[in-house]
N, CA, C and O atoms as a printed pandas DataFrame, in Angstrom:
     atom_number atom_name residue_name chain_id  residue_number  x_coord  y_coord  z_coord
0              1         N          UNK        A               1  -10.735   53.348    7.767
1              2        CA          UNK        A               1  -10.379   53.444    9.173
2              3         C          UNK        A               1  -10.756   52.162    9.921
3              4         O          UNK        A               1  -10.090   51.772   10.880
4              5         N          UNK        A               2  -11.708   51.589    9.521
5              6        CA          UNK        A               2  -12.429   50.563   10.375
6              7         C          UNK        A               2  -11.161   49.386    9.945
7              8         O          UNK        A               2  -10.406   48.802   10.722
8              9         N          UNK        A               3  -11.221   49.290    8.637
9             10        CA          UNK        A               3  -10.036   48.241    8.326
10            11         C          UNK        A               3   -8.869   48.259    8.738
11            12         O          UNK        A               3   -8.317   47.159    8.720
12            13         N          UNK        A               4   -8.002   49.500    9.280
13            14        CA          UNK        A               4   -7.191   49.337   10.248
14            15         C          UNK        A               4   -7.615   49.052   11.275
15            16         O          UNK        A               4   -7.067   48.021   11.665
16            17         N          UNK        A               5   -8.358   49.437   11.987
17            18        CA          UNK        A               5   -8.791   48.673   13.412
18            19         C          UNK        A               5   -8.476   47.446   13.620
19            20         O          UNK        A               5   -7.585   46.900   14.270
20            21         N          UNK        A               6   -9.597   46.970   12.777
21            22        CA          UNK        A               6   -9.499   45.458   12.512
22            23         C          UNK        A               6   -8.471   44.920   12.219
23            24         O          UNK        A               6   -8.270   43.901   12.881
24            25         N          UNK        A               7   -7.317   45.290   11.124
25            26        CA          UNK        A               7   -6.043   44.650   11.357
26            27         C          UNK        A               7   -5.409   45.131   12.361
27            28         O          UNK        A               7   -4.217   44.875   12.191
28            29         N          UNK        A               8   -5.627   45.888   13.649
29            30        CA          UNK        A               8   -4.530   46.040   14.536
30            31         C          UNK        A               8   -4.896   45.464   15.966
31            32         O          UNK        A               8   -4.259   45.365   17.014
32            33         N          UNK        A               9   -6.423   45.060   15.509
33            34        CA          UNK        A               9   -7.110   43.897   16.560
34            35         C          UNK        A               9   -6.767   42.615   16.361
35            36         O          UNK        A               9   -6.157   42.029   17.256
36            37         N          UNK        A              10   -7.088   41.970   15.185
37            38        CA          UNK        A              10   -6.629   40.940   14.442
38            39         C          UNK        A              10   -5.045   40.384   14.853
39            40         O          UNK        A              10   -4.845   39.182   15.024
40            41         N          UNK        A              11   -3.760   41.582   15.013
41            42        CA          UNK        A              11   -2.632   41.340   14.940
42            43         C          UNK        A              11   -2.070   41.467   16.325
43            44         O          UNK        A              11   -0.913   41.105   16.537
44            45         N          UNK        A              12   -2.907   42.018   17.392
45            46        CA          UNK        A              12   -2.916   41.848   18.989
46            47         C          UNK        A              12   -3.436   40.553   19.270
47            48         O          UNK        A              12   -3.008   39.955   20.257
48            49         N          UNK        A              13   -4.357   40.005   18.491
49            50        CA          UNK        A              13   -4.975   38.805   19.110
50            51         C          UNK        A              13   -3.933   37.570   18.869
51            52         O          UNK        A              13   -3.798   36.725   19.754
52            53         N          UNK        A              14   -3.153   37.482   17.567
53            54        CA          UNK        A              14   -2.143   36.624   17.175
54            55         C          UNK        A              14   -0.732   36.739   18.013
55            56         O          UNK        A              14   -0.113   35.736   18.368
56            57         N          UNK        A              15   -0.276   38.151   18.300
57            58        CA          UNK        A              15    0.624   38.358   19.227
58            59         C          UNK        A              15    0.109   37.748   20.265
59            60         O          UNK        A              15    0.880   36.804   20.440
60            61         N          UNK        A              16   -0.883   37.682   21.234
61            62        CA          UNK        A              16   -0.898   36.861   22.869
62            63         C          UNK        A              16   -0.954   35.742   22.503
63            64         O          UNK        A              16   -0.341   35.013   23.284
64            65         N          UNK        A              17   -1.507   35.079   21.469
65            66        CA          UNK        A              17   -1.388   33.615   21.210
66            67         C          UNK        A              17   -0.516   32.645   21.748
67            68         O          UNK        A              17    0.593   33.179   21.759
68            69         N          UNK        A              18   -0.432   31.486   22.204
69            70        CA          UNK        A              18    0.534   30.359   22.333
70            71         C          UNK        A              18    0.507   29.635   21.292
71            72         O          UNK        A              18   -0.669   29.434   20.987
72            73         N          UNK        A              19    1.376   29.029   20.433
73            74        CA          UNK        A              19    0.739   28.494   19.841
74            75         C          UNK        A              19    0.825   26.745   20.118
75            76         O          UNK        A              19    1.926   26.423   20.564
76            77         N          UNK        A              20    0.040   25.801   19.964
77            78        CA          UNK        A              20   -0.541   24.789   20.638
78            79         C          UNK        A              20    0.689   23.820   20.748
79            80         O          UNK        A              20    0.638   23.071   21.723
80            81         N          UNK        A              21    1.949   23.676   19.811
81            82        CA          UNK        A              21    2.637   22.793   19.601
82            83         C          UNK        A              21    3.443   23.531   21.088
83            84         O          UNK        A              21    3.617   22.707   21.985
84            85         N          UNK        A              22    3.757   24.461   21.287
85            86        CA          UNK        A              22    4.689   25.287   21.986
86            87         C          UNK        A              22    4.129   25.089   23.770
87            88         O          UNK        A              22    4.844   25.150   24.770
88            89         N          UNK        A              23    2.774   24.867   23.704
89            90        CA          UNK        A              23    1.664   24.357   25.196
90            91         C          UNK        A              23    2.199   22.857   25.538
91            92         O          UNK        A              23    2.718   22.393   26.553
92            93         N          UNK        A              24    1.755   22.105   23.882
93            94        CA          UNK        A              24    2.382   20.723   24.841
94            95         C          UNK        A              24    3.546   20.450   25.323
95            96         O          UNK        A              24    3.609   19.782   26.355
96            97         N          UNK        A              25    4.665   20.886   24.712
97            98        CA          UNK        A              25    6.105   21.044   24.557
98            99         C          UNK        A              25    6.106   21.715   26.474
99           100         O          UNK        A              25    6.438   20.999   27.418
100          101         N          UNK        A              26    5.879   22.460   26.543
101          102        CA          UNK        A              26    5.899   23.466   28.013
102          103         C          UNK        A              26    5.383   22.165   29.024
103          104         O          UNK        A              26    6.102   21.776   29.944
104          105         N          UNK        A              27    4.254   21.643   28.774
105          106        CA          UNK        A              27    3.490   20.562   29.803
106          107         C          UNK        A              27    4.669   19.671   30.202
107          108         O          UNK        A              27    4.849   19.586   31.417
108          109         N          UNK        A              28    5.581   18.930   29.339
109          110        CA          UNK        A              28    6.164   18.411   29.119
110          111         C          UNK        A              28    7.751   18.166   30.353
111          112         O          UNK        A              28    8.344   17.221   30.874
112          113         N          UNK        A              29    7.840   19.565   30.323
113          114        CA          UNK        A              29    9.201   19.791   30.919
114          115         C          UNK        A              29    9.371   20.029   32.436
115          116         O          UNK        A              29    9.031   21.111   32.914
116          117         N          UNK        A              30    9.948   18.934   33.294
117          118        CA          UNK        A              30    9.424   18.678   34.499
118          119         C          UNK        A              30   11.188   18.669   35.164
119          120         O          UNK        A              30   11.314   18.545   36.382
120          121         N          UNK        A              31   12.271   18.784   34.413
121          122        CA          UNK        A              31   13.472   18.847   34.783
122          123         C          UNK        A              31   14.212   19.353   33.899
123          124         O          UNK        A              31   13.820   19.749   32.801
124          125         N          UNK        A              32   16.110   19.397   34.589
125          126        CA          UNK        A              32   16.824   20.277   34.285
126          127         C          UNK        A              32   17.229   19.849   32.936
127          128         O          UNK        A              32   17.677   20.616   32.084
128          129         N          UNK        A              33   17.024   18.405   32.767
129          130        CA          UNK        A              33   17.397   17.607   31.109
130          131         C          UNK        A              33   16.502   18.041   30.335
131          132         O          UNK        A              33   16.841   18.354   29.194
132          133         N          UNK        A              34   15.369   18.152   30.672
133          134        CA          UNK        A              34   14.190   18.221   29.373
134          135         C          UNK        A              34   14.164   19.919   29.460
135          136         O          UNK        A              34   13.675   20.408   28.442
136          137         N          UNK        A              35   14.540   20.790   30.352
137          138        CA          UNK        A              35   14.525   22.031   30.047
138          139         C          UNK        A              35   15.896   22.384   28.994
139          140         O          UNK        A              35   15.883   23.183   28.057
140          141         N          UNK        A              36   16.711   21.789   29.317
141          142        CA          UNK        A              36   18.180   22.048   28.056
142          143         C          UNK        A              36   17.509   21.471   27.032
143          144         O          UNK        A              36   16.990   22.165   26.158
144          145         N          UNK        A              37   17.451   20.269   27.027
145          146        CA          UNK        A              37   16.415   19.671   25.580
146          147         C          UNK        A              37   15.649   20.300   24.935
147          148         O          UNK        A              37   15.634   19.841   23.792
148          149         N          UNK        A              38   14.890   21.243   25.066
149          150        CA          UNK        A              38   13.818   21.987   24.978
150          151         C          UNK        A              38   14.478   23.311   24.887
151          152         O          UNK        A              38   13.850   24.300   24.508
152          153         N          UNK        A              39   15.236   23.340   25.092
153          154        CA          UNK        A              39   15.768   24.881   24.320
154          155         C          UNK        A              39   15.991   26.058   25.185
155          156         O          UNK        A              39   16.729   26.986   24.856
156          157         N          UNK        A              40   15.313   26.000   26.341
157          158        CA          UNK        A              40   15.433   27.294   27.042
158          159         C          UNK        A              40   16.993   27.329   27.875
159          160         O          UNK        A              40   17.736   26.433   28.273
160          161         N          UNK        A              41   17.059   28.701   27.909
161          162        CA          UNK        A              41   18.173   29.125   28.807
162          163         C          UNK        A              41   19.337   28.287   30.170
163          164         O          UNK        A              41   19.101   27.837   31.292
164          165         N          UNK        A              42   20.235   28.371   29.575
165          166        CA          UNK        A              42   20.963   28.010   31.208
166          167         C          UNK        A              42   21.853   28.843   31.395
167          168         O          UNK        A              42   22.597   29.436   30.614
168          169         N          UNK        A              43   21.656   28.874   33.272
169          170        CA          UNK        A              43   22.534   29.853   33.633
170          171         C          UNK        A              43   23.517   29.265   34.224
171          172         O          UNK        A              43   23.364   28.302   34.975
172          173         N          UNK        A              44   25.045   29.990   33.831
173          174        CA          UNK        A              44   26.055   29.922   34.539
174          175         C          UNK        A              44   26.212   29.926   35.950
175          176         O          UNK        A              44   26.630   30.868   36.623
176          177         N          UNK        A              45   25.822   28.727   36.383
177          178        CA          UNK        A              45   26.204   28.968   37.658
178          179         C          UNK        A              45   26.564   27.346   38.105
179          180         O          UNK        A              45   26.675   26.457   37.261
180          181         N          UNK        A              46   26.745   27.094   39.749
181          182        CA          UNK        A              46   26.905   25.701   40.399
182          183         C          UNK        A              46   26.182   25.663   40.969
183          184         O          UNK        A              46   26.092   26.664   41.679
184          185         N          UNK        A              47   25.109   24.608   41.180
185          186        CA          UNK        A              47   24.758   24.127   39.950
186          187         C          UNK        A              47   24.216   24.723   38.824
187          188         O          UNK        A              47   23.507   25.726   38.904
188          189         N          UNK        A              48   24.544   24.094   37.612
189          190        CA          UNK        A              48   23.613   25.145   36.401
190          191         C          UNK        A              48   21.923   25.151   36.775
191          192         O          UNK        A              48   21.400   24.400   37.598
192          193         N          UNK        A              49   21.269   26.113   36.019
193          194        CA          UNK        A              49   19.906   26.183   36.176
194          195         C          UNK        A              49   19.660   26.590   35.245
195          196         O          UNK        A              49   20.143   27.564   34.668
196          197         N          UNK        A              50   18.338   25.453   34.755
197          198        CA          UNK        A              50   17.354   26.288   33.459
198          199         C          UNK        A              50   16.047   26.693   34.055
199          200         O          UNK        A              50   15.541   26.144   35.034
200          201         N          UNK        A              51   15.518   27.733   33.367
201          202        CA          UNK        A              51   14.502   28.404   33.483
202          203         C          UNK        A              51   13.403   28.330   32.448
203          204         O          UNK        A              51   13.480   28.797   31.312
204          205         N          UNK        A              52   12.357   27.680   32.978
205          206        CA          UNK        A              52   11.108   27.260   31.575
206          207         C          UNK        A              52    9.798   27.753   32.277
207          208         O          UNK        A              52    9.695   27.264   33.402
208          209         N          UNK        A              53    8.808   28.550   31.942
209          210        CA          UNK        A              53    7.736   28.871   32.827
210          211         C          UNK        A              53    7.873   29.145   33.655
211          212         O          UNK        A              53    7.168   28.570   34.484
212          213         N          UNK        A              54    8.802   30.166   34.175
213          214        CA          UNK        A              54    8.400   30.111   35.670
214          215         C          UNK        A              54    8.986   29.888   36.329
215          216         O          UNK        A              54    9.383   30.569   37.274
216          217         N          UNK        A              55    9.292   28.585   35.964
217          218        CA          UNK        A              55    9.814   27.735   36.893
218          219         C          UNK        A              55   11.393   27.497   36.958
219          220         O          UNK        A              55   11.747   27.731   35.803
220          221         N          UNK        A              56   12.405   27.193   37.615
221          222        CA          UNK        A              56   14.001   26.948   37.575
222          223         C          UNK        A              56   14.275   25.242   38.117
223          224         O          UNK        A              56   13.969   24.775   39.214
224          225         N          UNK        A              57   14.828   24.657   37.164
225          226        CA          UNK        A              57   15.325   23.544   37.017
226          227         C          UNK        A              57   17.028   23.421   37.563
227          228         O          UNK        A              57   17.839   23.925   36.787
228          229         N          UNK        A              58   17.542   22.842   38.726
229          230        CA          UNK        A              58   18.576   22.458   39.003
230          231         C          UNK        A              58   19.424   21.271   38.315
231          232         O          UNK        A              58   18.935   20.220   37.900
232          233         N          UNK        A              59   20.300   21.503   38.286
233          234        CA          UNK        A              59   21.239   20.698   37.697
234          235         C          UNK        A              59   21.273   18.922   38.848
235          236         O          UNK        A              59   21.489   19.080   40.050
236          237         N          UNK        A              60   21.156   18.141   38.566
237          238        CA          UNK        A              60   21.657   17.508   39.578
238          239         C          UNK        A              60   23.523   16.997   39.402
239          240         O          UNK        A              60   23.878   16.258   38.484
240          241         N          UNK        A              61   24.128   17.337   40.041
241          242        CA          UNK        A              61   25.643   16.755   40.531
242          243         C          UNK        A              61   25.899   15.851   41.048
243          244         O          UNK        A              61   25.935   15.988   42.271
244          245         N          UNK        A              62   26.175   14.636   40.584
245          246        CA          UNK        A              62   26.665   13.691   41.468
246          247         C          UNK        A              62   28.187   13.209   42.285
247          248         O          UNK        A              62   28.467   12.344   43.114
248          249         N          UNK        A              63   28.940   14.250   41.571
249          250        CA          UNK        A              63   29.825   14.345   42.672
250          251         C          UNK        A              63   30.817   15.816   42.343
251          252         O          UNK        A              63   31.341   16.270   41.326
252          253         N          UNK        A              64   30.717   16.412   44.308
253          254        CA          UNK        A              64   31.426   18.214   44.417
254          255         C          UNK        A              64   32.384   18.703   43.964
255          256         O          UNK        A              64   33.390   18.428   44.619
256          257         N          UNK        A              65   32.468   19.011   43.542
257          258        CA          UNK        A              65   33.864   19.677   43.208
258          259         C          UNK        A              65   34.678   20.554   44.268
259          260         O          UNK        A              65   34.098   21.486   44.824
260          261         N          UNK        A              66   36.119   20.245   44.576
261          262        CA          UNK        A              66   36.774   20.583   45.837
262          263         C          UNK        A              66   37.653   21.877   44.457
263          264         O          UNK        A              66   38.514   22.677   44.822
């Protein structure tokens, strides 16, 4: 019994984990280029937007579309 415990403590503690390569990678991403670069999500929209931490990255446009 105890040895399940322990593996189901053991395997909660690895689930919340970050793991360290995945922290610097996150520090990293300060716009809408390095959030596509980096893999996370974009949403369909005008302007597009990625979403990394939290946080939402705008597309910048340099010219409107009529």
């Amino acid at each position: 019994m105890k040895t399940i415990i322990s593996l189901i403590i053991i395997a909660l503690f690895l689930v919340g984990c970050t793991p360290v390569e995945q922290q610097v990678v996150e520090k990293d991403i300060n716009s809408f280029d390095k959030c596509v670069e980096a893999g996370y999500p974009v949403m369909e929209s005008y302007p597009r937007k990625c979403s990394a931490n939290g946080w939402t990255f705008v597309e910048n446009i340099e010219e409107a579309v009529e």
